[in-house]
OpenMM code with the backbone's topology and positions (N, CA, C; nanometers):
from openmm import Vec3, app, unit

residues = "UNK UNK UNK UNK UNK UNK UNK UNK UNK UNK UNK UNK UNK UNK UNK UNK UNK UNK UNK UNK UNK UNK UNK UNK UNK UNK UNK UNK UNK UNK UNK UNK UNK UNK UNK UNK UNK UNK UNK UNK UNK UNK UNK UNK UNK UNK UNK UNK UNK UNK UNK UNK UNK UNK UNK UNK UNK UNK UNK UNK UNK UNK UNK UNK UNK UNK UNK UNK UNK UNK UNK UNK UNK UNK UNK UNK".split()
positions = [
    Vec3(0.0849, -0.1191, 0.0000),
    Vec3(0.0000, 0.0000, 0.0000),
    Vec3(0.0885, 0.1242, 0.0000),
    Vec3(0.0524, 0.2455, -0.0963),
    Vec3(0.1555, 0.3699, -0.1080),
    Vec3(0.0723, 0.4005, -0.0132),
    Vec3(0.1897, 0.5253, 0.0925),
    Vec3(0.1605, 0.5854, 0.1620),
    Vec3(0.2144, 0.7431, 0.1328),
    Vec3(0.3603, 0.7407, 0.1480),
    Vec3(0.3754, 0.9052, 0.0646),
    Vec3(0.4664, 0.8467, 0.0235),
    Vec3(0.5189, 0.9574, -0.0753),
    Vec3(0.5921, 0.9843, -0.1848),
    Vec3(0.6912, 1.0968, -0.1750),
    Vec3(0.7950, 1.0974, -0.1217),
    Vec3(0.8729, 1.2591, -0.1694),
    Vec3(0.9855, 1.2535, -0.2663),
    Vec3(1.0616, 1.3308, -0.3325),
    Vec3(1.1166, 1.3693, -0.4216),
    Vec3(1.1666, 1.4844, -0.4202),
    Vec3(1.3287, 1.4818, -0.4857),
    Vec3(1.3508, 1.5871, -0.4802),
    Vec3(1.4947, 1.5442, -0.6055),
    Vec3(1.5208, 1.6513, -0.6761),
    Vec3(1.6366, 1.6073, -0.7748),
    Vec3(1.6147, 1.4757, -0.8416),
    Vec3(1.7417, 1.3921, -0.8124),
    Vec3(1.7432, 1.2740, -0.8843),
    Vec3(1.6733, 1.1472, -0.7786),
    Vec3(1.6329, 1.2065, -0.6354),
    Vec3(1.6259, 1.0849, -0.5482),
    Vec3(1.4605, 1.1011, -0.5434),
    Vec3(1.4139, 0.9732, -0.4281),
    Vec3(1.2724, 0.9695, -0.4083),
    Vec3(1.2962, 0.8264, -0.2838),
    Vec3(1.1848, 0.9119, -0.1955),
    Vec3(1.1963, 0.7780, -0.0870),
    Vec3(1.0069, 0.7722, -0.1237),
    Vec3(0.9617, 0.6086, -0.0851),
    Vec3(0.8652, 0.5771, -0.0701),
    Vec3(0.8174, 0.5425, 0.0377),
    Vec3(0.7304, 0.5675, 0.1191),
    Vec3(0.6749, 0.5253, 0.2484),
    Vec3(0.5156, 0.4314, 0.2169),
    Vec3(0.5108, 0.2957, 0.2823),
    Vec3(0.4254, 0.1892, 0.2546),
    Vec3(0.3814, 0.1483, 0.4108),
    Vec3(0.2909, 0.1017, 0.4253),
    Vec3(0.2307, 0.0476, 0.5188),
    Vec3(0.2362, -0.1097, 0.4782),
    Vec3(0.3320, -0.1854, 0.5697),
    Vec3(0.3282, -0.3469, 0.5421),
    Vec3(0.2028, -0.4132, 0.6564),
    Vec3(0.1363, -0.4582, 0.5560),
    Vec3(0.0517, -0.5651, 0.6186),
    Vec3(-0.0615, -0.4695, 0.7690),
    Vec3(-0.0576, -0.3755, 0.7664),
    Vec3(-0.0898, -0.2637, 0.8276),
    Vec3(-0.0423, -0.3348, 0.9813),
    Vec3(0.0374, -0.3356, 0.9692),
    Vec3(0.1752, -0.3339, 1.0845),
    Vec3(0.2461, -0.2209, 1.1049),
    Vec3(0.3612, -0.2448, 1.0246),
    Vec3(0.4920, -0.1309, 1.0598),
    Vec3(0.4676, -0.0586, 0.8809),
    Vec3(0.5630, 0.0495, 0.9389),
    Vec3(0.6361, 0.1244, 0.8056),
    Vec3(0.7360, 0.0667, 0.7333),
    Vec3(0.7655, 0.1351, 0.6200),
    Vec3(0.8868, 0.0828, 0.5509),
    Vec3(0.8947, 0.2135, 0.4387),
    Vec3(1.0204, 0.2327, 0.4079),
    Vec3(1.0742, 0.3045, 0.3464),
    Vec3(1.1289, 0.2705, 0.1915),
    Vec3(1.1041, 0.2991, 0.0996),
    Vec3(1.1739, 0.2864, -0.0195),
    Vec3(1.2658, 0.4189, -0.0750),
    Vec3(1.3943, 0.3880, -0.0858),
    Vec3(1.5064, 0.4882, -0.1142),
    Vec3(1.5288, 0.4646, -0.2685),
    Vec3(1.5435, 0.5856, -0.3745),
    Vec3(1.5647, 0.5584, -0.4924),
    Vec3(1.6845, 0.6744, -0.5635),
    Vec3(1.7632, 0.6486, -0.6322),
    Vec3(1.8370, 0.7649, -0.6772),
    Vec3(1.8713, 0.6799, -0.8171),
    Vec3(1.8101, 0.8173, -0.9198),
    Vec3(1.8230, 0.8227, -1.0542),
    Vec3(1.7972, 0.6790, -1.0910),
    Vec3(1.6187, 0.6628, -1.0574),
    Vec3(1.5024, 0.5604, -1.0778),
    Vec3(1.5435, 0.4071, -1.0344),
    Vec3(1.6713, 0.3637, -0.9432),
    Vec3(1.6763, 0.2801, -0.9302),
    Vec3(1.6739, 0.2698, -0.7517),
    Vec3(1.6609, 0.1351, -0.6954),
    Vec3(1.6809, 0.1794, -0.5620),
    Vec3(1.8041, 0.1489, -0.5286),
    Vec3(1.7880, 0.1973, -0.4081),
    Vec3(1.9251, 0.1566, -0.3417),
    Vec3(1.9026, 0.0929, -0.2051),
    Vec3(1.8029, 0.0947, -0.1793),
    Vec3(1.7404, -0.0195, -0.0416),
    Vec3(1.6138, 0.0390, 0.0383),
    Vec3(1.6030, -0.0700, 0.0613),
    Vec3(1.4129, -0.0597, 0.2106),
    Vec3(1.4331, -0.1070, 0.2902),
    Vec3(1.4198, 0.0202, 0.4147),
    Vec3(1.4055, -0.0166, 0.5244),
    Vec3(1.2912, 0.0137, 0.6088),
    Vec3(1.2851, -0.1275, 0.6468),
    Vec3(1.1897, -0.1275, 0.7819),
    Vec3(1.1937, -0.0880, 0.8873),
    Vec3(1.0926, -0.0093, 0.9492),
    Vec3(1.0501, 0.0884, 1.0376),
    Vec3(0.9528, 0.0137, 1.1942),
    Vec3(0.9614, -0.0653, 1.2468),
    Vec3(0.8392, -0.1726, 1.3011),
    Vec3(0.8590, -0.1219, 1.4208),
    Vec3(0.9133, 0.0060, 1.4962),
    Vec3(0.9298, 0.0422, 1.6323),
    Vec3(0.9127, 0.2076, 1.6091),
    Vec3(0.9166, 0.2615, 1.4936),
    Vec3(0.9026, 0.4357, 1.4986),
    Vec3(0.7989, 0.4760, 1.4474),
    Vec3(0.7478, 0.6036, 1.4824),
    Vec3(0.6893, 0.7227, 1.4400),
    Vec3(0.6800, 0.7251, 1.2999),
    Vec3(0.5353, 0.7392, 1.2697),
    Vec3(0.5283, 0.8065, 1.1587),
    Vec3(0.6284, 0.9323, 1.0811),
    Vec3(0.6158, 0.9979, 1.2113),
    Vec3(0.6800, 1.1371, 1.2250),
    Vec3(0.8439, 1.0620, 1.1733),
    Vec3(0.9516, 0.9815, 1.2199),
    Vec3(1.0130, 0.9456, 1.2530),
    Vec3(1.0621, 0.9400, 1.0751),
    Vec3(0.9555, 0.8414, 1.0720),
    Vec3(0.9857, 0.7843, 0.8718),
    Vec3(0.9757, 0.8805, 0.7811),
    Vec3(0.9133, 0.9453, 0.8174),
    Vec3(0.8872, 1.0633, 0.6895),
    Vec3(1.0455, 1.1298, 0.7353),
    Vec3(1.0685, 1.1795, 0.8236),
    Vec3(1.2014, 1.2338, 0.8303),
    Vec3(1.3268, 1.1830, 0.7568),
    Vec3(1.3548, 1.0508, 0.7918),
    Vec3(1.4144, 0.9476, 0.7150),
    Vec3(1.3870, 1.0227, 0.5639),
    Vec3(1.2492, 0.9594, 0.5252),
    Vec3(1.2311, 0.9948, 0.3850),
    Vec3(1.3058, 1.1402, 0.3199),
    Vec3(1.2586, 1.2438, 0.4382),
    Vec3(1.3045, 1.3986, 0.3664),
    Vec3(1.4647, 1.3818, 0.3503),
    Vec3(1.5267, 1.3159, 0.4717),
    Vec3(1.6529, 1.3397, 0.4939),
    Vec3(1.7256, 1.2525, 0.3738),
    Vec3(1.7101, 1.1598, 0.3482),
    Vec3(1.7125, 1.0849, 0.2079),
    Vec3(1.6707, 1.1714, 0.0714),
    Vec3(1.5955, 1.2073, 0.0711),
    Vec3(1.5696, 1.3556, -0.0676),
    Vec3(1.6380, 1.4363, -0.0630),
    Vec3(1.7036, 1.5262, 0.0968),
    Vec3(1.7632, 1.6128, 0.0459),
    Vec3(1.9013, 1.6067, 0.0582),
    Vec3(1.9683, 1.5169, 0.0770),
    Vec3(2.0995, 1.4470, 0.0538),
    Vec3(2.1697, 1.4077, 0.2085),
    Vec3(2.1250, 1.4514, 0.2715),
    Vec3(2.1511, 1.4060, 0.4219),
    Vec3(2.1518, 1.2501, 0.4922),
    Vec3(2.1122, 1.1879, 0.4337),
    Vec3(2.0997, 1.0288, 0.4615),
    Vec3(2.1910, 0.9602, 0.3681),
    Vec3(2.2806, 0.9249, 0.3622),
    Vec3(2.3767, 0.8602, 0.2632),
    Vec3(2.3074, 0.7291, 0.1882),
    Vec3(2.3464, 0.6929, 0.0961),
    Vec3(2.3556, 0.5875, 0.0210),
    Vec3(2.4645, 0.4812, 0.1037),
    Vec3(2.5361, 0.4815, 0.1680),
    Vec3(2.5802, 0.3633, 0.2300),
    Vec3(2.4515, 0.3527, 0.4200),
    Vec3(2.4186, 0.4803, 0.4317),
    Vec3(2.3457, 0.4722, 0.5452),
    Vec3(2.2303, 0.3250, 0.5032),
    Vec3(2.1737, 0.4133, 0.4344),
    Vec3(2.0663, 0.2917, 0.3337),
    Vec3(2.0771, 0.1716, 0.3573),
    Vec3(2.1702, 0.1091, 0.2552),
    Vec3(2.2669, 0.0049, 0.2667),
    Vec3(2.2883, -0.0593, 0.3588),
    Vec3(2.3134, -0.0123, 0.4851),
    Vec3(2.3817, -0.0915, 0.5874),
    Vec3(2.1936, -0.1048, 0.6744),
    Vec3(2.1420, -0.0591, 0.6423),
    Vec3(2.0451, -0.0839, 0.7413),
    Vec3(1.8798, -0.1670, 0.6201),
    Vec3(1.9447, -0.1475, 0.5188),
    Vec3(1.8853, -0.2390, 0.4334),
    Vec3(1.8793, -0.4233, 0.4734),
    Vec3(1.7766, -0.4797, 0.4804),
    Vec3(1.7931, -0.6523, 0.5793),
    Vec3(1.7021, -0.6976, 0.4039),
    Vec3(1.6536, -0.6374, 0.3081),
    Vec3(1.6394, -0.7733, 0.1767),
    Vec3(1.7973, -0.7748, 0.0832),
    Vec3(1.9261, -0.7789, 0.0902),
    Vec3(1.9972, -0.7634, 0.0425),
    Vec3(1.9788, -0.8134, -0.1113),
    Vec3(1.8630, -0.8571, -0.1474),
    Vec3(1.8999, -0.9656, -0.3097),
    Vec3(1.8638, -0.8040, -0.3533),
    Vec3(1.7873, -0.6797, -0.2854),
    Vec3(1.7761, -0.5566, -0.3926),
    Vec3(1.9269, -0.5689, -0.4438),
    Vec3(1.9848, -0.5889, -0.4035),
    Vec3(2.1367, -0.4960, -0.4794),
    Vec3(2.2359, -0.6147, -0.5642),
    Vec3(2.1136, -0.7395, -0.6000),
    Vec3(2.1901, -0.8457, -0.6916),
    Vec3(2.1503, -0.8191, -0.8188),
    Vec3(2.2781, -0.8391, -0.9012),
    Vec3(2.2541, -0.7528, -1.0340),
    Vec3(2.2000, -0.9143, -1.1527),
] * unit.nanometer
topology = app.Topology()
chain = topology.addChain("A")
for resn in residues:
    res = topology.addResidue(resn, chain)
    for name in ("N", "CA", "C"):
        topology.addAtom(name, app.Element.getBySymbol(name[0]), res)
């Protein structure tokens, strides 16, 4: 289920409601991703931040990464 959407430049995080449980995050830069992470202990408030901080370059691409748990995203 989409929940929000932000964007900014070349990036875009997605925010989803799993199984109407927890949050989860989708991170994307220049239309591909770079990992989802699950959220199953924070704030709404919490994820969307994530999300902005990921759009506006403040959340790294290895941050992502390391806290990314489906690793096959990044099998080519």
């Amino acid at each position: 289920m989409h929940y929000n959407k932000f964007e900014k430049d070349k990036r875009q995080a997605i925010i989803t409601l799993v199984d109407d449980e927890y949050l989860q995050c989708s991170f994307f830069e220049n239309d591909k991703i770079v990992g989802r992470i699950d959220y199953p202990d924070k704030s709404r408030h919490f994820v969307v931040d994530a999300a902005e901080n990921w759009c506006e370059g403040i959340m790294t691409e290895e941050t992502v990464k390391n806290y990314t748990k489906q690793l096959d995203l990044f099998s080519k």
